[in-house]
Structure formats: C-alpha cells, structure tokens
C-alpha positions as CSV (number, residue, x, y, z in Angstrom):
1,X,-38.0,-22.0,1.3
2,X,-34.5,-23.5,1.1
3,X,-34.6,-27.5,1.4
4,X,-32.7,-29.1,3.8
5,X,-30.0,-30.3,1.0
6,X,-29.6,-27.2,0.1
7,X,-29.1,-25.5,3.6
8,X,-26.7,-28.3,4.5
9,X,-24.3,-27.5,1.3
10,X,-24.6,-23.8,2.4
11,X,-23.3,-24.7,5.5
12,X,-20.6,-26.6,4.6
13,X,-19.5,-24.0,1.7
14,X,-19.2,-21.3,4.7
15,X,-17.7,-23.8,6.9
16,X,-15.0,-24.2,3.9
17,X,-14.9,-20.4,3.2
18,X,-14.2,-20.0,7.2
19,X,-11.2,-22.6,7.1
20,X,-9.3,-20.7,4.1
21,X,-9.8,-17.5,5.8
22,X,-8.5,-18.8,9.2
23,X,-5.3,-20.1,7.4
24,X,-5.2,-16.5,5.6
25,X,-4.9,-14.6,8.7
26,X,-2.5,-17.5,10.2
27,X,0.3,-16.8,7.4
28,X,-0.5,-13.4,7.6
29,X,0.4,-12.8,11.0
30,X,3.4,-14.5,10.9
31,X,4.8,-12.7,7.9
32,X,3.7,-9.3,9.2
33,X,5.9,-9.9,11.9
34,X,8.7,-10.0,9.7
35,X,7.6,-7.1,7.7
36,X,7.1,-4.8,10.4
37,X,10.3,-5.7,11.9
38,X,12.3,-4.6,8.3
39,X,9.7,-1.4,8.0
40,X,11.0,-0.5,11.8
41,X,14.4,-1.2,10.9
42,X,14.3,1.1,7.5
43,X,13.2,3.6,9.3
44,X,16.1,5.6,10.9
45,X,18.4,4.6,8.2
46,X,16.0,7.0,5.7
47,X,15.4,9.4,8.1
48,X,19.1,10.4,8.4
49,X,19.9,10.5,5.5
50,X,17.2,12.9,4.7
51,X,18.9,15.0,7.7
52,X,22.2,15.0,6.2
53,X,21.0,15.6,2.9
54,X,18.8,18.9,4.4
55,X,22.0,19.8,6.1
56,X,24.1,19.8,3.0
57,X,21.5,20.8,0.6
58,X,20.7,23.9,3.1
59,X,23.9,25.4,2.2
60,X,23.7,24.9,-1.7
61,X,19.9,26.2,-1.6
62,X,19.6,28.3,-4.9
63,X,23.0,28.3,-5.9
64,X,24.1,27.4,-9.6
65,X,25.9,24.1,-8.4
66,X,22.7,22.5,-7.2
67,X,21.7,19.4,-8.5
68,X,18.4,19.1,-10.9
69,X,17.0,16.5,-8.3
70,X,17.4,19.2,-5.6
71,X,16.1,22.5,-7.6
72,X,13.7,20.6,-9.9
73,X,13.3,21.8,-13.2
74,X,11.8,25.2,-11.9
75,X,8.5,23.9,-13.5
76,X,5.2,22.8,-12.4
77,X,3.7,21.7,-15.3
78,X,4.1,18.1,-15.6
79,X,3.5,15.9,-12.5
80,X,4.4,12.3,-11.8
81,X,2.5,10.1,-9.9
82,X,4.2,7.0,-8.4
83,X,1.6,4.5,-7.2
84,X,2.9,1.4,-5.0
85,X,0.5,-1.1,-4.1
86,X,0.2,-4.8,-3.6
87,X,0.1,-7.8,-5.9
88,X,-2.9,-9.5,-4.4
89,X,-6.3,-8.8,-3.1
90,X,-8.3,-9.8,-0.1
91,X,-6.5,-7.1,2.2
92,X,-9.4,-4.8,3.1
93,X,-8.8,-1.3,2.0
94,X,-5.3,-1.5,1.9
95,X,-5.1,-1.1,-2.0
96,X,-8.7,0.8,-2.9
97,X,-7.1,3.5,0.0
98,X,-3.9,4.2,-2.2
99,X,-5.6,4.3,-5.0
100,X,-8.5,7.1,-3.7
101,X,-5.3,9.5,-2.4
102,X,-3.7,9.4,-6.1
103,X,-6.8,9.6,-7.8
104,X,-7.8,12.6,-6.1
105,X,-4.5,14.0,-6.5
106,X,-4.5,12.8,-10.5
107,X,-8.1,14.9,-10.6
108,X,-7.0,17.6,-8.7
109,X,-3.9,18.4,-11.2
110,X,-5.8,17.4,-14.1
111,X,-8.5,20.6,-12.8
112,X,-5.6,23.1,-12.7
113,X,-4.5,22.4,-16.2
114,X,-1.5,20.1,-14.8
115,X,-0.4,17.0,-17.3
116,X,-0.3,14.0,-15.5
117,X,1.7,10.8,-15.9
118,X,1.5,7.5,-13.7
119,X,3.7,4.9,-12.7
120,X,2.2,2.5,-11.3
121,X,4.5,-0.3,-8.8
122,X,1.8,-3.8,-8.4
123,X,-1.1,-5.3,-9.9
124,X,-3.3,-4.1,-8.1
125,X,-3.2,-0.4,-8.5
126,X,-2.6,-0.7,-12.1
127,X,-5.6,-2.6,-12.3
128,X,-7.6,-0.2,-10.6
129,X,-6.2,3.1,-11.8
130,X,-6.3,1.9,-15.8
131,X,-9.9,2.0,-15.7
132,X,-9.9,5.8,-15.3
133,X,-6.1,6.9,-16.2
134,X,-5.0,4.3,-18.5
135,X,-3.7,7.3,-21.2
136,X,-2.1,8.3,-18.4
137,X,-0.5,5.5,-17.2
138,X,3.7,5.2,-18.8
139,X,4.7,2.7,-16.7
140,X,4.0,-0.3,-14.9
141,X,5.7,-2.7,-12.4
142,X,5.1,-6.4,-10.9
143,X,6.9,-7.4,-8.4
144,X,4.5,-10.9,-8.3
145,X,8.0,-13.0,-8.5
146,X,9.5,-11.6,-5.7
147,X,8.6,-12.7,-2.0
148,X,9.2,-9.6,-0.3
149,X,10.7,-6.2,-1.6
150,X,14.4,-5.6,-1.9
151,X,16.4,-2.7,-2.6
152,X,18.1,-4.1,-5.8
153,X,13.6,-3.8,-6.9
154,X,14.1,0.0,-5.5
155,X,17.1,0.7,-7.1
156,X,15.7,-0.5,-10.6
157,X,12.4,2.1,-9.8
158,X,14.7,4.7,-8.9
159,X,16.8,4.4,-11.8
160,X,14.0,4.7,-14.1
161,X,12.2,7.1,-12.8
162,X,15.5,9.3,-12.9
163,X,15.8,8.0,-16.2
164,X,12.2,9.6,-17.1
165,X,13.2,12.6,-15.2
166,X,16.8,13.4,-17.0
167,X,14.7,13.2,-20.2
168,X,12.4,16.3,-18.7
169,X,9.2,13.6,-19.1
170,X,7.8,14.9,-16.2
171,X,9.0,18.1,-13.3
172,X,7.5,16.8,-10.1
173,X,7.5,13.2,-8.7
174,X,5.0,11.9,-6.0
175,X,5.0,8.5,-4.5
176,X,2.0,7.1,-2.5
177,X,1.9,4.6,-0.4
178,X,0.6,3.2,3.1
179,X,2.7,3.9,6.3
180,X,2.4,1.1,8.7
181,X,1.0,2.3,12.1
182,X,-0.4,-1.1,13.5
183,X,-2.3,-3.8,12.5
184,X,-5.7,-2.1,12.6
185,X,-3.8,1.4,11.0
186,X,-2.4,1.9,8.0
187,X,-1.7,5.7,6.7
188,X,-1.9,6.0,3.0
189,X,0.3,8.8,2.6
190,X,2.0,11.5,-0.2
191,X,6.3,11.9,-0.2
192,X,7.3,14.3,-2.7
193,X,10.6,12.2,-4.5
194,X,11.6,15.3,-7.6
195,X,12.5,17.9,-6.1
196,X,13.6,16.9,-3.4
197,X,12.2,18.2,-0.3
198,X,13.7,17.8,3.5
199,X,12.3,18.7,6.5
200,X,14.1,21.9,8.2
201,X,16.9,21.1,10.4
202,X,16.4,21.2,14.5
203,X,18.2,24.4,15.9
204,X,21.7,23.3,18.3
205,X,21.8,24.6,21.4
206,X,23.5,27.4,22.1
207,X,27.4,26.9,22.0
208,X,27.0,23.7,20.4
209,X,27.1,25.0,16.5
210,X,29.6,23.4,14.5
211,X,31.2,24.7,11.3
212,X,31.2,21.4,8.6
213,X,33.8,21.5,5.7
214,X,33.1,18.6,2.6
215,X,35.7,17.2,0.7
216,X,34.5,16.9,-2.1
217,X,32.5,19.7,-2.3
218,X,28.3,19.9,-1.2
219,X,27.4,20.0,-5.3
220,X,29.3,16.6,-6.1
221,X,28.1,14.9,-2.7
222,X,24.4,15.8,-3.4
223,X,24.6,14.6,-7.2
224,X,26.1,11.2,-5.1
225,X,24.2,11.0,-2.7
226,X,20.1,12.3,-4.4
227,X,19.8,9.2,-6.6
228,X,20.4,7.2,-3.8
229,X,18.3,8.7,-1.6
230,X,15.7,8.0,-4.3
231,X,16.1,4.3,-4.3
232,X,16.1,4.5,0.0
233,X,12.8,6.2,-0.1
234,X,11.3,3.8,-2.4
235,X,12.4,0.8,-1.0
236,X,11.5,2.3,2.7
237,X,7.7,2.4,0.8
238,X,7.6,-0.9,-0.6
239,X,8.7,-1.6,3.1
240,X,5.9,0.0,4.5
241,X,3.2,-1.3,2.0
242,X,4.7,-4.7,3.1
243,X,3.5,-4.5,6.7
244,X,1.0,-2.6,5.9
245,X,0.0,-5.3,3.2
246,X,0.0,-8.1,6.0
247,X,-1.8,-5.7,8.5
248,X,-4.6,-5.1,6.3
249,X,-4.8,-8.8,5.3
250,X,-4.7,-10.1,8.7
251,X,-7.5,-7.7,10.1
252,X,-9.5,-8.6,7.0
253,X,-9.3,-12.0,6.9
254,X,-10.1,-12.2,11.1
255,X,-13.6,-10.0,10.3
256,X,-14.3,-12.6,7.6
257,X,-13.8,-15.7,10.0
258,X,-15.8,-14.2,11.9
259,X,-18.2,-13.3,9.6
260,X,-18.3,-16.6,8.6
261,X,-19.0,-18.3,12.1
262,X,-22.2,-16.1,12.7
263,X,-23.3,-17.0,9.0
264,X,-22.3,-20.8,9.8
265,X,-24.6,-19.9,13.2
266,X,-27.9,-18.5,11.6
267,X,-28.2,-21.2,9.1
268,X,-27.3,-24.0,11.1
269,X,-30.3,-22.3,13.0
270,X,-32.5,-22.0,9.7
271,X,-31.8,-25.7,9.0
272,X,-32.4,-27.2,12.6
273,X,-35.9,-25.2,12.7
274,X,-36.3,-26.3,9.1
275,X,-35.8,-29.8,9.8
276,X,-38.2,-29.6,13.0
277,X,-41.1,-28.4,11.1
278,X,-40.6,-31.2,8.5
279,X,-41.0,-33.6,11.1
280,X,-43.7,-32.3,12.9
281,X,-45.5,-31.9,9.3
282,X,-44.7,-35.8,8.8
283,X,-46.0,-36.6,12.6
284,X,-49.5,-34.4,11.8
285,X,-49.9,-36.7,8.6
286,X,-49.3,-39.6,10.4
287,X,-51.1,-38.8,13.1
288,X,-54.1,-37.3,10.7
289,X,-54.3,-40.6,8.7
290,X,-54.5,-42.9,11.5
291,X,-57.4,-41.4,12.9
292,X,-59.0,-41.2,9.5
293,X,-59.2,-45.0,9.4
C-alpha cells in the first residue's frame, strides 16, 4: 500500500497535470475561433475557382492545347502522396487519423505494383510516416516558425510540388488532410491536386445558357490559372488542419481535465481512508497498551 507521502505527491502531480491541461484547452479555444473563421472564409473563394476552372477546362477536355496539370501525364504509375499535419502533439487523433488514411492509401498502391513517393507538410506526420515509408518519403516540410498558415507557405508547396511534377517524378498527386466540421468532427479527407479533377458543372435552367468567349484563349488561362489553383487548395488545407488542429486540441485537452479531476477524486479518496485507518491503528495501540498496564 501507497503511504500517505506518496498519495499526497500523486495528488498534487494530477492536480498540476489538471492546471496545464485547463490552460491548453483555454488558448485553444480562443485560437480555434480564429481558425475556423479563416477556414470558413477560404472556403467559397476555392470553391469557385474550382467552378470556373471546370467550366473552362470542360471545353478543352482532351484537346491537344490542354495543360499537363489538367490531362496528367496519361500515366498511373507513379503516385504522390501529400501528407499535411500539425507540428505538435496532444490533439487527440487529429494527426494518427491523417496518417491511417495515407498509409492505407500508400499500402493499397504499393499492392497494385504502384511506386509511391511522400511529401510530407509538419512534424508530426513525418515522424510517424518515416517509421514505415521513410525510402519513400522525398520531401519534408516544417512550418514550426510560423504561427498560423499563409498562402506565401502554400505557394512555396505548390511551387515545388509542380516543380517535382514538370520533372515527371511522379503522375498523380494526393493531398490528405482533416476538413473541419466542428469541434468534436474533424474529416480526414483525400483531394486529388495532379490531374486536376472538378466536380461536373450544375445544368442552367432552361433559357438561361449563356455562350462564354475568352480572351486569351481557354489553353493560356488554364496554364494561368492550374498552378494557382494548386497553391489555393493547399493553403485552403493547411486552413482546415488549422481548425481542425485547435478542435482536436481543445476536445482533447477538456477529456484530460476531466480525467484528471476524477483521478484527483479517487485518490484524494484512497488517501483520506488511508489516513483513517492509520489513526484508528494508532488509537487500537494506544488503547491496547493502556490496558496492558
């Protein structure tokens, strides 16, 4: 049995444990705010541009002129995986969930006879996908100095991966990631970057089609507009892994307060019937000796 020293410097290392994990979930709730507010805001911008480029690219489908980013190398042999997770632990699954959907994916291309090549975009994920994949891994990037993602960080990614890509190093690109849903939900989730693929366009009412002409012509606007539509839907990731970052961190950090305060419960328990039977041991002596005289 635990003395009573010992049960008292339990307590107070839980009681400790429980104040740091309180603060944790404090600042994390007030940056996800922030985060969630730039991941909403990100999200239209991406989203139309992903319709105009399907409108555009719709009508260049195939054709000779189309951009490499939009037909791909017409290859399927060598696959990408872009990997963005966070920089720091103690965010529940947040990371371990990213990680799972590329591994399977790494595993399942590896099975077919596919090469695979990872690029991996925070500590964390590198850390955990090296273990298994670190032949595999060409690339890796920490963001650690930066306080929050920013597009000139995207537009570095982008610019090498295209890079990479204009070298044929690889025919496919995948980026995973976590889509932020709320604070208990986070969506780790698979957006196919090279080629470039866009959701089909919404039919127009009746009477409502319009006929669009481009100056300059859909070929030079997509080869414009395609490497900057990389760097968008990178940085709207990083956005989303943000909030989803601080989501993740605040849910996990409020289980472990409370966690803590049941712990900090049962063995201030432990020690107060610990105590109680040490002094009615000492009472029974006392009492046992004075009737021995």
């Amino acid at each position: 049995m635990a003395s009573l020293k010992d049960l008292r410097n339990r307590i107070a290392s839980v009681k400790a444990t429980q104040k740091i994990t309180k603060a944790m979930q404090m600042v994390a709730a007030a940056k996800l705010r922030r985060a969630q507010q730039a991941a909403e805001a990100a999200r239209p911008y991406a989203q139309r541009m992903e319709s105009v480029l399907g409108n555009i690219a719709g009508a260049i489908s195939g054709g000779p002129d189309a951009p490499l980013l939009l037909t791909g190398t017409g290859k399927d042999e060598t696959h990408l995986l872009i990997v963005l997770t966070a920089e720091r632990g103690l965010c529940g699954a947040f990371n371990s969930s990213i990680v799972r959907l590329a591994r399977e994916r790494a595993l399942s291309l590896m099975a077919q006879g596919k090469t695979v090549k990872i690029f991996c975009v925070g500590r964390k994920g590198h850390d955990a996908l090296r273990r298994q994949f670190e032949k595999q891994i060409v690339e890796a990037v920490e963001l650690r100095a930066n306080k929050g993602a920013t597009f000139a960080d995207a537009q570095k990614i982008a610019e090498k991966i295209g890079a990479m890509f204009a070298a044929g190093e690889f025919d496919v690109a995948t980026q995973f990631f976590s889509r932020f849903q709320s604070v208990i939900s986070q969506v780790p989730t698979a957006q196919q970057l090279i080629p470039a693929t866009f959701a089909a366009p919404a039919e127009a009412p009746k009477g409502s089609e319009a006929v669009y002409e481009y100056e300059p012509g859909e070929a030079e606007i997509l080869a414009d507009l395609l490497p900057r539509n990389l760097a968008v839907q990178i940085f709207k990731a990083l956005l989303e892994n943000g909030a989803s970052e601080q989501g993740a961190r605040m849910s996990a950090m409020d289980n472990a307060t409370r966690n803590a305060g049941e712990m900090i419960k049962k063995q201030t328990l432990t020690y107060n019937r610990t105590r109680q039977a040490m002094i009615t041991k000492e009472l029974i002596e006392i009492i046992s000796g004075a009737e021995a005289l």
